[in-house]
C-alpha positions in Angstrom: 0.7 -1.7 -0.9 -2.5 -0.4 0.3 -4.4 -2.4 -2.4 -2.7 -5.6 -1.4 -4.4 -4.6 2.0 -7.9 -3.9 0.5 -9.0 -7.6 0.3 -10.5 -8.8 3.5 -8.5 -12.5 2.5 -5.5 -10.6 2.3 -5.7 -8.9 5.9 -6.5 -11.9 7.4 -3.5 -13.7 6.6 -1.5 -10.4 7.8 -3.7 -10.2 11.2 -3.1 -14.5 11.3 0.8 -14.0 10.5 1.0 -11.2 13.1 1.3 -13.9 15.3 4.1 -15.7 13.9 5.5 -17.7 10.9 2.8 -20.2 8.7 2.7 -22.7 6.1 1.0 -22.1 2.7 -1.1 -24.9 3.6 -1.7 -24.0 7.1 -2.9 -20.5 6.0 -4.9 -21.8 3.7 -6.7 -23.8 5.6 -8.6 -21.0 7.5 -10.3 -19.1 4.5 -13.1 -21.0 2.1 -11.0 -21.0 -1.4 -9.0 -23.3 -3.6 -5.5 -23.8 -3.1 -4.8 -22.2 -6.0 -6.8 -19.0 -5.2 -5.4 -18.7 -2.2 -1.4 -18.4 -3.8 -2.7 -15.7 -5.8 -3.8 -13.7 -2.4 -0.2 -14.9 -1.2 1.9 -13.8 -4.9 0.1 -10.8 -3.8 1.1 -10.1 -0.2 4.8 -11.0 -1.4 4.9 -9.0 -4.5 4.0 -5.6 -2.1 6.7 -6.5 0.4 4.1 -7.6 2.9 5.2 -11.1 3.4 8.1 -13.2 2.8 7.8 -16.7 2.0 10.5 -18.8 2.3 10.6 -23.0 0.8 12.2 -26.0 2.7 11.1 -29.2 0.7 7.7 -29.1 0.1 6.9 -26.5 2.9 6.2 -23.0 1.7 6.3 -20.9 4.9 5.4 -17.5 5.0 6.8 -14.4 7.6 5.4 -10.9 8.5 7.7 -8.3 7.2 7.1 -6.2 10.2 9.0 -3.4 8.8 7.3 -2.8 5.9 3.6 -3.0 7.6 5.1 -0.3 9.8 5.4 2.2 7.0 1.5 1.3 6.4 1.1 2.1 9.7 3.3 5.2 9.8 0.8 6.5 7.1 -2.4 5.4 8.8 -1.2 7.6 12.1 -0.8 10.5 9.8 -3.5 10.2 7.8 -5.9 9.8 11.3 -4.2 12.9 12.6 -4.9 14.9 9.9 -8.5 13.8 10.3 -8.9 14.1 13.5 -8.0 17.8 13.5 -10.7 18.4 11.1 -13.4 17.1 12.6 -12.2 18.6 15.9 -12.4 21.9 14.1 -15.8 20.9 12.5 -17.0 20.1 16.6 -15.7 23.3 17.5 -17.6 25.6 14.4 -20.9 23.6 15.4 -20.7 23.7 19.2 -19.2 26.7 20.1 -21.3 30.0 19.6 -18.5 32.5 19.3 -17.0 30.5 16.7 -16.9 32.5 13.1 -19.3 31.2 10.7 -19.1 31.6 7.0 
């Protein structure tokens, strides 16, 4: 899932679908690319449980599965956590003068 996030075409249509429901075409519209390219970016998004795309006639729309972004962003919290804590405890060996230094 994270790759499927790693292209900067990719997150754009995920930021642009955070605010509700597009067509193919309409999504398409907004980034420099072939219509053709661009469904590969969208096979994508689908294929990782990202986005759901859903036909009426000619009309592919596509919709934010918020529920599986969540689990991205689930991750991400954890992940800056983590990160956090070290560098606070980096901060504190560099600042603080009573710290123990190896």
């Amino acid at each position: 899932m994270l790759v499927a996030l790693a292209d900067p075409t990719r997150r754009g249509v995920i930021r642009r679908l955070g605010r509700g429901p597009a067509s193919v075409g309409d999504l398409a519209r907004e980034f420099p690319m072939t219509l053709p390219s661009f469904m590969k970016h969208v096979r994508t998004l689908e294929a990782n449980g990202l986005i759901r795309t859903v036909k009426s006639g000619r009309v592919r729309t596509c919709v934010l599965d918020r529920d599986r972004l969540a689990l991205v962003d689930g991750w991400l919290a954890e992940q800056r956590r983590i990160w956090e804590e070290r560098t606070d405890r980096l901060e504190r060996l560099v600042t603080d003068p009573k710290e123990e230094r190896l």
